[in-house]
N, C-alpha and C positions, 0 to 999 in steps of 0.2 A: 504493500500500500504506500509506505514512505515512497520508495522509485518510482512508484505509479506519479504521485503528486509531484516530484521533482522534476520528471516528463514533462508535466504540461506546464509548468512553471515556466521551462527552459522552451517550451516555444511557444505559449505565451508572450514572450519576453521577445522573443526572434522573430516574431508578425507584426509587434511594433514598431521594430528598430527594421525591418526589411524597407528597402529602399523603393521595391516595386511591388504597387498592388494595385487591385478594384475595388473604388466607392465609389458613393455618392459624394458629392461636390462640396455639401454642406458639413462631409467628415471633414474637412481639411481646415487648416488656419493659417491666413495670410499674413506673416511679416514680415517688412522692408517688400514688398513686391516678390516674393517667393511665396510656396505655399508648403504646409508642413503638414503631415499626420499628425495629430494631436500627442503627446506629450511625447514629441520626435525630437532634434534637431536636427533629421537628415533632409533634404528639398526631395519633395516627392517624386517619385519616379512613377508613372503607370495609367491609368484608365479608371477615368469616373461613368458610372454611367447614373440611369433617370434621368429627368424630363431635360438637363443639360448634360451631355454626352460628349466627351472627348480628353485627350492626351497630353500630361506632362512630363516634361522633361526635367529635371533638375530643378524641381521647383516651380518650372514655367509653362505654360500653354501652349503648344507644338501642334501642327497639323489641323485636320480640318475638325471643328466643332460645332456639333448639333443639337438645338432646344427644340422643346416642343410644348404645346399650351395645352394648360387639363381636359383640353377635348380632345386631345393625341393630333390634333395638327402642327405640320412643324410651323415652327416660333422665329427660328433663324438657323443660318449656316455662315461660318464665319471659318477665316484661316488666319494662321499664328507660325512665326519662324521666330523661335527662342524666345517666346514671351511678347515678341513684337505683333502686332496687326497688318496683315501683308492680302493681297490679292482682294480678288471678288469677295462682296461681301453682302449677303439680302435678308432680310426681314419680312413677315409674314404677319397678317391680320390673322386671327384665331377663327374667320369664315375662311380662311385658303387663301384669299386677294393678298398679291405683291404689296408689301409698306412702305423698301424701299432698298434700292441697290447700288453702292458705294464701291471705293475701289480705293487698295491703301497701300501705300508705297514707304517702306521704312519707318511705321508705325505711322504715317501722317495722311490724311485725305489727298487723294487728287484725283481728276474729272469729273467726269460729269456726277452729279448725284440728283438723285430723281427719289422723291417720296409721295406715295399718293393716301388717298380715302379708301377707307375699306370698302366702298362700293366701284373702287377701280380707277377713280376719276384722280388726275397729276394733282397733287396737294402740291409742293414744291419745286421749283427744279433749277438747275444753277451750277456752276463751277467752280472745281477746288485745283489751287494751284501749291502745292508746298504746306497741303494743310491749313490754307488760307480762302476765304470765299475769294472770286476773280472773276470779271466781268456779270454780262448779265442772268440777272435773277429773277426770276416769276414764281408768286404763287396764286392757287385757284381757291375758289370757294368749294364746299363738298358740289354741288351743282355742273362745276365747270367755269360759270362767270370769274375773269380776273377779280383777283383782289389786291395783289401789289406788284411791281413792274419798277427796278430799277438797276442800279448797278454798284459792284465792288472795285474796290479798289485796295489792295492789300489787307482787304478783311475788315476794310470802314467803306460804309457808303459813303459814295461819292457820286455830282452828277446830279441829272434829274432821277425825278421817283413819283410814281402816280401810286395812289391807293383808292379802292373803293368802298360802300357801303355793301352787306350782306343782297340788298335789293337795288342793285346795280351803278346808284346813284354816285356820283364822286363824291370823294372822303375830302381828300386833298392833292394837291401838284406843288412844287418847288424844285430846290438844288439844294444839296447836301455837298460841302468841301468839309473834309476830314471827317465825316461823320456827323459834325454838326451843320442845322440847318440853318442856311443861308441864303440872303436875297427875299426877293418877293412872295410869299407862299398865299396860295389860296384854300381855301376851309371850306366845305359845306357840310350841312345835317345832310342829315336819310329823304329829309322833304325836297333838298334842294338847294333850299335857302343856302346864302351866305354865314356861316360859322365868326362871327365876328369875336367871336376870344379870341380866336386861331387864324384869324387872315391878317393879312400884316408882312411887314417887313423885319429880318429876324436879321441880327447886327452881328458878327464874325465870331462873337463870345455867345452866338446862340440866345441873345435876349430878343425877346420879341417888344418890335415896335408898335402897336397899334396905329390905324391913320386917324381915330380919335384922342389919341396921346399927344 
């Protein structure tokens, strides 16, 4: 009986300290950016599975990994080179519709990236250049009608920018340098009307001038 118990003591002891195994994701504990077996200190080596599914390395997220939403539809598919976020990368509404599909280059965004409605319709759509938004950008209302139109510039707008109201009406128009707006902007409500908080001339530090001011 004592050697019986010594047995399992001694591996026991050797499944936790084993460098490679299968869990679930939520067995694991992340510190500094590594992830650990619980009262480990070796960086995990192995295969998690359940609703997110996929492979570490050393700690790190390696290869291609798969979620899925409590209805068993997949959730996402994503890929990972040493911890890093690399290649094609898409998202899923828990009806099955595309959410949205990005592309990563040395952990960082670039091209196009495209997200939509769960009823299929472009919620978003726009370019990443270095991990940075770049040039122009649009996004839709669930419907399809535009709701904003304008452009990046190193990850600030810049430029003109139009937005609209949910019932098609314009919101607003101006120019944005460095992010902030500037120049003439025009305002309306959802009726139509002119927006007179908000129309006005807005001064390089972004204060808005009123023409009743």
């Amino acid at each position: 009986m004592k050697l019986f118990k010594t047995l399992l003591t001694i591996i026991f002891i050797s499944l936790l300290s084993s460098p490679s195994w299968s869990m679930g994701i939520g067995e694991l504990m992340k510190r500094e950016g590594i992830y650990y077996q619980k009262f480990s200190d070796v960086p995990f080596t192995g295969e998690v599975t359940g609703r997110k599914q996929g492979s570490f390395k050393n700690g790190k997220k390696d290869g291609v990994w798969v979620g899925y939403h409590g209805n068993g539809q997949l959730w996402f598919k994503e890929n990972y080179e040493n911890g890093k976020r690399e290649g094609a990368w898409t998202r899923y509404w828990s009806n099955g519709q595309l959410e949205s599909k990005v592309k990563f280059e040395n952990g960082g965004l670039e091209g196009v990236w495209v997200n939509y409605w769960s009823n299929g319709q472009i919620w978003h759509k726009g370019n990443y250049k270095n991990d940075k938004r770049e040039g122009t950008w649009v996004s839709y209302q669930e419907d399809g009608q535009l709701s904003h139109k304008g452009n990046y510039k190193n990850d600030k707008r810049e430029g003109f920018w139009v937005s609209y109201h949910k019932n098609g009406q314009l919101m607003f128009k101006g120019n944005y340098e460095d992010d902030i707006r500037h120049g003439f902007w025009n305002s309306y409500l959802e009726d139509g009307t002119v927006n007179k908080e908000r129309t006005g001339f807005y001064k390089k530090n972004g204060i808005l001038t009123r023409s009743e001011d």
